[in-house]
C-alpha positions as CSV (number, residue, x, y, z in Angstrom):
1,X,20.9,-13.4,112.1
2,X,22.8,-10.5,110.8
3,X,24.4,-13.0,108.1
4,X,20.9,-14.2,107.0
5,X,19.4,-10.4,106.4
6,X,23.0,-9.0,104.6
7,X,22.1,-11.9,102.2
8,X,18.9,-10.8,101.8
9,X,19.5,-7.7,101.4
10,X,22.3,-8.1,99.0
11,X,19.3,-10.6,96.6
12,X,17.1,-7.7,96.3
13,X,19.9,-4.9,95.0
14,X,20.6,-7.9,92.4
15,X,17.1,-8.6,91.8
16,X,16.1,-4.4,91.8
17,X,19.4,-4.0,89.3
18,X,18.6,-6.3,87.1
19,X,15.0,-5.6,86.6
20,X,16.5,-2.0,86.1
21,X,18.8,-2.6,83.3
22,X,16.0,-3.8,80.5
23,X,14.4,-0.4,81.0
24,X,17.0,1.4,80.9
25,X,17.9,0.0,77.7
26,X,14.6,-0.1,76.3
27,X,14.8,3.7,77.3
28,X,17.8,4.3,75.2
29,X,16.7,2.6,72.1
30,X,13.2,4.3,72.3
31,X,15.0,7.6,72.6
32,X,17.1,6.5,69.6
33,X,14.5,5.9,67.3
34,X,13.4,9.1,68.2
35,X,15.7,11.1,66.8
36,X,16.4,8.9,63.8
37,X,12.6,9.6,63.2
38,X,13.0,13.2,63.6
39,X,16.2,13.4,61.5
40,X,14.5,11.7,58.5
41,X,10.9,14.2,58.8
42,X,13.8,16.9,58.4
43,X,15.3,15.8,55.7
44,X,12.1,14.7,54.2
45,X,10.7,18.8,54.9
46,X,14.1,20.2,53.7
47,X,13.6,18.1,50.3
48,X,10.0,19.1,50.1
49,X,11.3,22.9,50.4
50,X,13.5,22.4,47.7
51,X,11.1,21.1,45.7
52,X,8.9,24.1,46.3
53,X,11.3,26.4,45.8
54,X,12.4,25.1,42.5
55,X,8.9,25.4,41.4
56,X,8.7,28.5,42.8
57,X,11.7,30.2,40.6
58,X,10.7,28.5,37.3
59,X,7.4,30.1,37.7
60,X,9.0,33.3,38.5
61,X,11.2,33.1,35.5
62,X,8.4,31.7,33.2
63,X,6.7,35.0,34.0
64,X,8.9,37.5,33.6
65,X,9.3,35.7,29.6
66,X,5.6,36.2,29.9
67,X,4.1,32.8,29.5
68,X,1.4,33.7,32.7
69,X,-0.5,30.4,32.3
70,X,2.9,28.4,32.8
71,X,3.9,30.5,35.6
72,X,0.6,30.2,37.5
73,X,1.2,26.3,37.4
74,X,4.3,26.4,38.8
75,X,2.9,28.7,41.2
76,X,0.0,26.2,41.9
77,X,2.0,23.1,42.2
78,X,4.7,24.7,44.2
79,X,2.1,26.6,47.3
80,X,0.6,22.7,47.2
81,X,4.1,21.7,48.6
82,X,4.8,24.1,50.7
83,X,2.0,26.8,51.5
84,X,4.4,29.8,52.3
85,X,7.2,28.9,50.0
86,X,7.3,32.5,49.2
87,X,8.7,33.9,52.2
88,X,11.2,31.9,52.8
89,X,12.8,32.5,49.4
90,X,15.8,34.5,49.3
91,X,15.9,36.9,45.9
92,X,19.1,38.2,46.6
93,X,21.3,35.6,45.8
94,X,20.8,33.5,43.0
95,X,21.1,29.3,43.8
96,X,24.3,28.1,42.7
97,X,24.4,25.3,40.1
98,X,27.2,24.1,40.9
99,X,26.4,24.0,44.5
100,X,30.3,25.6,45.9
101,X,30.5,28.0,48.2
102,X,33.2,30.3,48.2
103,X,34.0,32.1,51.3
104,X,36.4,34.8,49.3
105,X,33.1,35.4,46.9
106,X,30.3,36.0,49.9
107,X,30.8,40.0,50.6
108,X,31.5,42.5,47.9
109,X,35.1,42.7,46.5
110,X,36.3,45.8,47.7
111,X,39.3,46.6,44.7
112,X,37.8,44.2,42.1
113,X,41.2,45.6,39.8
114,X,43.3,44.1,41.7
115,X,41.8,41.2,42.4
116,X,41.5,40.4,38.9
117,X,45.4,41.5,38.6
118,X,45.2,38.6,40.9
119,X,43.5,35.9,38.6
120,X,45.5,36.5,35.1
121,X,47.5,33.5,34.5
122,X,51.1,33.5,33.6
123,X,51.4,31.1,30.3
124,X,54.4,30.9,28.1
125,X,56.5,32.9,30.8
126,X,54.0,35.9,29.5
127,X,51.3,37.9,31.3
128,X,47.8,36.7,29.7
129,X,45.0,39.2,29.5
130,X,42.7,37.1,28.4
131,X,42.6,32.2,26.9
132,X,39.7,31.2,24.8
133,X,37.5,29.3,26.6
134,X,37.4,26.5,23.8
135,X,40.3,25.3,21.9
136,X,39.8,27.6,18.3
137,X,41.8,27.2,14.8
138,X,42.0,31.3,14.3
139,X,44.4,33.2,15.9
140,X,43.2,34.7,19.5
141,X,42.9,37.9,20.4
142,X,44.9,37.2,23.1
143,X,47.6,36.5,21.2
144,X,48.0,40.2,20.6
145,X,50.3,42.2,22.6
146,X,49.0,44.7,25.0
147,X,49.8,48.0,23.4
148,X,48.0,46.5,20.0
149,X,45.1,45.8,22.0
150,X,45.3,49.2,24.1
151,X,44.8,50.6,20.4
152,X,42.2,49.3,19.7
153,X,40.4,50.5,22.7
154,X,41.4,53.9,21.9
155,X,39.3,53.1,19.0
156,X,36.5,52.3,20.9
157,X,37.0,55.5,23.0
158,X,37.2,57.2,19.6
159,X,37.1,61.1,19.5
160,X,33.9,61.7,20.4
161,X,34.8,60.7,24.0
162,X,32.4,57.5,23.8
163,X,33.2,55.9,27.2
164,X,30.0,54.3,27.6
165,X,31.3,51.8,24.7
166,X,34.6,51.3,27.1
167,X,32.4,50.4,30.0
168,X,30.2,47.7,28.0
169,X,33.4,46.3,26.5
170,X,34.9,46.1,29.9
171,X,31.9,43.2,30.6
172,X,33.6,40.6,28.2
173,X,36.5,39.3,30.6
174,X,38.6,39.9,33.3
175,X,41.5,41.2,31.3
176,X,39.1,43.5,29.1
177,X,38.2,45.0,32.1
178,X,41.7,46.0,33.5
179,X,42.6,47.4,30.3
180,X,39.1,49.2,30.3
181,X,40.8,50.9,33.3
182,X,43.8,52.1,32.0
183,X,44.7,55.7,34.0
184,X,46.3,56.9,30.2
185,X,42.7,56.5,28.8
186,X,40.5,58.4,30.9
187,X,43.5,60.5,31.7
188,X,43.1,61.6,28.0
189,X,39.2,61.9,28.1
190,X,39.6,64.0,31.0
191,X,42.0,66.3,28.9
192,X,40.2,66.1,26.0
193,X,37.1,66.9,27.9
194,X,38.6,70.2,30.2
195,X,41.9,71.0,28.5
196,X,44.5,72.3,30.4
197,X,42.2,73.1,33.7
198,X,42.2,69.4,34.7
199,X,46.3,69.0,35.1
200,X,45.5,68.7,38.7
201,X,44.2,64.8,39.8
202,X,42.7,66.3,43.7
203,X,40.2,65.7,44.8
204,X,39.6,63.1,43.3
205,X,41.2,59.3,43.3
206,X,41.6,58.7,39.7
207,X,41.0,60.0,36.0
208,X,38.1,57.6,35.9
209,X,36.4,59.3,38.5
210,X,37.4,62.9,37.5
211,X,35.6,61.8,34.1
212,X,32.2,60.5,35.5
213,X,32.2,63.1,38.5
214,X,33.1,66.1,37.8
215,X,30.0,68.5,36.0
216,X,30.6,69.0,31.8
217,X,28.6,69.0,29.0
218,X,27.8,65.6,27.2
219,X,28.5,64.5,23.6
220,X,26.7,61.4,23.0
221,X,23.4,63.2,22.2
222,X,21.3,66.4,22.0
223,X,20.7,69.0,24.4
224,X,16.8,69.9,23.2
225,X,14.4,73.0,24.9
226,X,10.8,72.9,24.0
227,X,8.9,76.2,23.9
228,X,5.2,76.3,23.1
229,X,2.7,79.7,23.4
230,X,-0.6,80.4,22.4
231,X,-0.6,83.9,20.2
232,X,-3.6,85.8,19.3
233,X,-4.8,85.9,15.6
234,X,-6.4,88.5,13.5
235,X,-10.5,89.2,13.9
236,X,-12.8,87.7,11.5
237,X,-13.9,90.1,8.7
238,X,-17.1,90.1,10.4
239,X,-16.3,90.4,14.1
240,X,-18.0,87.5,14.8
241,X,-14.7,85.7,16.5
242,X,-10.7,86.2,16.7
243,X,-8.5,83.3,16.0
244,X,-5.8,81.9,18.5
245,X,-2.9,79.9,17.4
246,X,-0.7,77.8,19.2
247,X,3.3,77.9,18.5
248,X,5.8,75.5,19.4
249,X,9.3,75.2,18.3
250,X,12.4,73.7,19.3
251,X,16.4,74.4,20.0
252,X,18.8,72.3,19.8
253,X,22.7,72.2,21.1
254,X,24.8,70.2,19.9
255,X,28.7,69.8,21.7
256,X,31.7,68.5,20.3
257,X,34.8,67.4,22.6
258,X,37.1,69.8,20.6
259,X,35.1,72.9,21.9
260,X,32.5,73.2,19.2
261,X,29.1,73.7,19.3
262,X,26.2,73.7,16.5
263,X,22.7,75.8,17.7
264,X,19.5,75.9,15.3
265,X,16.0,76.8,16.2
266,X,13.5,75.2,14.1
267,X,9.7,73.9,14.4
268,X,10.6,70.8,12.9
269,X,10.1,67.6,15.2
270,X,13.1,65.9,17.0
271,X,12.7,62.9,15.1
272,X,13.2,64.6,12.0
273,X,16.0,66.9,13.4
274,X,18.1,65.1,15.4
275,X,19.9,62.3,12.5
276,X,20.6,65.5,10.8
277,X,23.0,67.2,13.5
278,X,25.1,64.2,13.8
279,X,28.2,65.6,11.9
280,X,29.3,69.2,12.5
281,X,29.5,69.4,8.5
282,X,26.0,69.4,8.6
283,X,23.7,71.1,5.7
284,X,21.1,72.1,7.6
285,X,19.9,75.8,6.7
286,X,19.9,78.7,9.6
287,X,21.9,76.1,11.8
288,X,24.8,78.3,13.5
289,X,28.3,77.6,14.6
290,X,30.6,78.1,17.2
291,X,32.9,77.2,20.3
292,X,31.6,77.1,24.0
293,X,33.7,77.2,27.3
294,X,33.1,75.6,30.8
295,X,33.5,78.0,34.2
296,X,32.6,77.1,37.7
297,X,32.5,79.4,40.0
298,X,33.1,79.8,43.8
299,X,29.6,78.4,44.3
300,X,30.8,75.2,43.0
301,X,28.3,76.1,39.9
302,X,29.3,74.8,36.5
303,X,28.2,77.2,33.5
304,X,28.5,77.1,29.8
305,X,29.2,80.4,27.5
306,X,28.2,79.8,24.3
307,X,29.1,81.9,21.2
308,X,27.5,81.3,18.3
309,X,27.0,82.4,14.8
310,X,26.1,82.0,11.2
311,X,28.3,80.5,8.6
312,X,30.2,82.0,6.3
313,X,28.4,80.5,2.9
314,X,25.2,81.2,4.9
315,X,25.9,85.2,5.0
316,X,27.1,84.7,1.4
317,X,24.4,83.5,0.3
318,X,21.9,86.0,1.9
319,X,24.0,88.7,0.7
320,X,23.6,87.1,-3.0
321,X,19.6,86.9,-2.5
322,X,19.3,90.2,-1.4
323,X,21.7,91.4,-3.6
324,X,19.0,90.3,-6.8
325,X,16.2,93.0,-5.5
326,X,18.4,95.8,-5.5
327,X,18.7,98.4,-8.7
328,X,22.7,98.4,-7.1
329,X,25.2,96.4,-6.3
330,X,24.6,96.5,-2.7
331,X,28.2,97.4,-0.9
332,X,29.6,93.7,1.1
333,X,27.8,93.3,4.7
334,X,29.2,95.9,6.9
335,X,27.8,94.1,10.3
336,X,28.9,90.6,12.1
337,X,26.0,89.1,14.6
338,X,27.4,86.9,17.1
339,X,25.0,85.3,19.5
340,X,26.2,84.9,23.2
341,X,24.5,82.5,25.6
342,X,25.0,81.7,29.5
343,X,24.0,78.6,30.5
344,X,23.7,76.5,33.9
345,X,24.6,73.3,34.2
346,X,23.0,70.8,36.3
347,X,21.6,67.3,36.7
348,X,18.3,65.8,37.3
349,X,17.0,62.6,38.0
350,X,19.1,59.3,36.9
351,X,21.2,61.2,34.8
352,X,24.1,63.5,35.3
353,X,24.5,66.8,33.8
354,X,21.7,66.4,31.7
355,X,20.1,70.3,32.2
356,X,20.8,73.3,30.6
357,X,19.1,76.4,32.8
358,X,19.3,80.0,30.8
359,X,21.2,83.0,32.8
360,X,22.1,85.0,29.3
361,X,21.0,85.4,25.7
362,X,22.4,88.6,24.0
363,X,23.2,89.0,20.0
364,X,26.1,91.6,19.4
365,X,26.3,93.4,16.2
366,X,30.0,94.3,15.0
367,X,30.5,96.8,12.3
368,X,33.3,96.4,10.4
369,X,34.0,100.1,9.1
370,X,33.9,101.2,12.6
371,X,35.0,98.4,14.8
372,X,31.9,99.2,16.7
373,X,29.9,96.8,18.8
374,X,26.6,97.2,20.0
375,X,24.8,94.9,22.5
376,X,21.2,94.0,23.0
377,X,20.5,91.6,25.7
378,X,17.4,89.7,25.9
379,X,15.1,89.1,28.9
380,X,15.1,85.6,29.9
381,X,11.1,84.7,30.4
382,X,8.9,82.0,29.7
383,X,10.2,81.5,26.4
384,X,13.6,80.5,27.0
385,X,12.8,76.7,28.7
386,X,15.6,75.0,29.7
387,X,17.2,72.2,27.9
388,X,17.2,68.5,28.5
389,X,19.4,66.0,27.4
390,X,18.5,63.0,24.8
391,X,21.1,60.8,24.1
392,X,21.5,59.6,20.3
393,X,23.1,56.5,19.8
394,X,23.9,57.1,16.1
395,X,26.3,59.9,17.6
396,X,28.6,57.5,18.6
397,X,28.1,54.4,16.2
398,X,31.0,54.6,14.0
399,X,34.8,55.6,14.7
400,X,36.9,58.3,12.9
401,X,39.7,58.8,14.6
402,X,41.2,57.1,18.0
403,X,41.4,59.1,21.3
């Protein structure tokens, strides 16, 4: 009895496992076909998305060169693919064509010098600042050896301190931009720029940052101060009304990396005015001369002292036109007017050090026979408006001498 029912019993577990086993099989292939499916719709959205976004960023570049009617249908044909496609764009990396991705390239290069010390190529047992790109007849640049081609940045630098052409010529390659970075070039702006007061590197890092940090005047334009009033005219003849007239005039400052400075006041327009003060051999009548100094103080405030005056053909040739309405030989001018100014330096908005606030006008007359000088100081109101800065690119277009 207990033979028959171990038989049976041992049927059924045979019978129950094999009526298991196609299940359990169907259920594995079910849940592969599953996921195949589910791999595919991704791949399938992921391609649709690229799509999109491809559409996307031709439309956005189609409108910034203006063609709107060929941006909107790539805007059109893109939200059609995927409805939201703009939000799951990311603007601050541009795609990468070639499709790499560099791991050394995803942050910000910290020293970006020496990493590009890192990628010159040694060729010819020599240190290569820069290879042509495509195999050329002429001679490369290149080919040049590094003091020729530290010369001619000099040249680019120039005398007029132009180190905004240095920066812009530090964009063409990797070895333009280490020379571009040179400590004996800025170290000469910087001197050139201060004098002897800028021996001292502390507290800053290099020359480079001495140069675009610490507060002085700027060459490559025009310091310019506006002044406009409204002054009362004369009455009518018959009382009836009393004329008002509105003034304006302008100043200009003009300094030079040597110390120089050029000042005229004149109601002629900018445009008209400014070409003209580009040399400091400039012809311009009533314009006056002179040197300027930087100070800064224990306030950590930079100022300018100006002193300025007329030239000497200028006093000449008053001297001759007044001479003409006299019975006499007038006796040589006996005086010497020298205009002082104190100036604040300062910066505002994008741009550095491009503000000029008064703190001091005063003219002081010399006379000779005495040695005499008298001073009359003027009182800084409304009419002195401080100066702004406009750069002139003309200033800087051509090269006389290397820095």
């Amino acid at each position: 009895m207990e033979c028959c029912s171990s038989c049976f019993l041992n049927v059924f577990r045979a019978q129950w496992m094999s009526e298991l086993k196609p299940n359990s099989a169907s259920n594995g292939g079910n849940r592969g076909l599953s996921s195949r499916a589910a791999d595919l719709k991704r791949k399938q959205e992921l391609a649709r998305e690229e799509k999109a976004r491809e559409l996307f960023l031709k439309a956005v570049e189609e409108e910034e060169n203006g063609a709107v009617y060929e941006a909107i249908k790539y805007y059109r044909r893109a939200m059609q693919i995927v409805p939201d496609i703009e939000f799951k764009i990311n603007y601050s990396r541009s795609p990468d064509p070639d499709g790499g991705n560099e791991n050394d390239m995803d942050g910000e290069i910290e020293d970006l010098l020496a990493y590009f010390h890192q990628q010159l190529t040694l060729q010819d047992n020599s240190l290569k600042i820069c290879v042509p790109e495509v195999d050329i007849a002429q001679m490369h640049i290149s080919a040049l050896p590094p003091e020729v081609l530290m010369y001619i940045f000099r040249w680019v630098v120039s005398r007029d301190l132009d180190l905004r052409a240095l920066e812009q010529l530090s964009l063409v390659c990797r070895g333009f931009y280490i020379c571009a970075r040179d400590p004996e070039i800025w170290r000469s702006a910087c001197l050139r720029a201060w004098g002897r007061s800028c021996t001292k590197l502390v507290p800053f890092n290099s020359w480079r940052e001495m140069f675009l940090e610490r507060p002085r005047v700027r060459f490559d334009g025009v310091y310019i101060s506006k002044t406009a009033y409204i002054r009362q005219g004369e009455e009518s003849l018959d009382g009836f009304y009393r004329a008002w007239h509105q003034v304006e005039y302008y100043r200009y400052l003009r300094f030079f990396p040597d110390g120089q400075v050029m000042m005229l006041t004149t109601p002629e327009d900018p445009l008209v005015t400014v070409p003209r003060l580009r040399s400091r051999n400039t012809r311009v009548e009533s314009i006056m001369c002179g040197h300027y100094r930087l100070s800064q103080d224990t306030d950590n405030q930079t100022k300018v002292f100006v002193v300025v005056s007329k030239r000497k053909e200028e006093k000449v040739a008053e001297y001759q036109r007044i001479s003409r309405f006299c019975r006499r030989n007038p006796a040589a001018p006996e005086t010497e007017h020298s205009f002082h100014v104190g100036l604040q330096l300062s910066s505002g908005g994008r741009q550095s050090f491009n503000k000029l606030n008064w703190i001091h006008h005063s003219c002081h007359i010399t006379y000779r026979s005495t040695g005499e000088t008298v001073v009359t100081a003027f009182d800084l109101d409304q009419m002195y408006a401080s100066f702004y800065f406009a750069r002139v690119k003309s200033y800087t277009a051509f090269s006389e001498r290397p820095l």
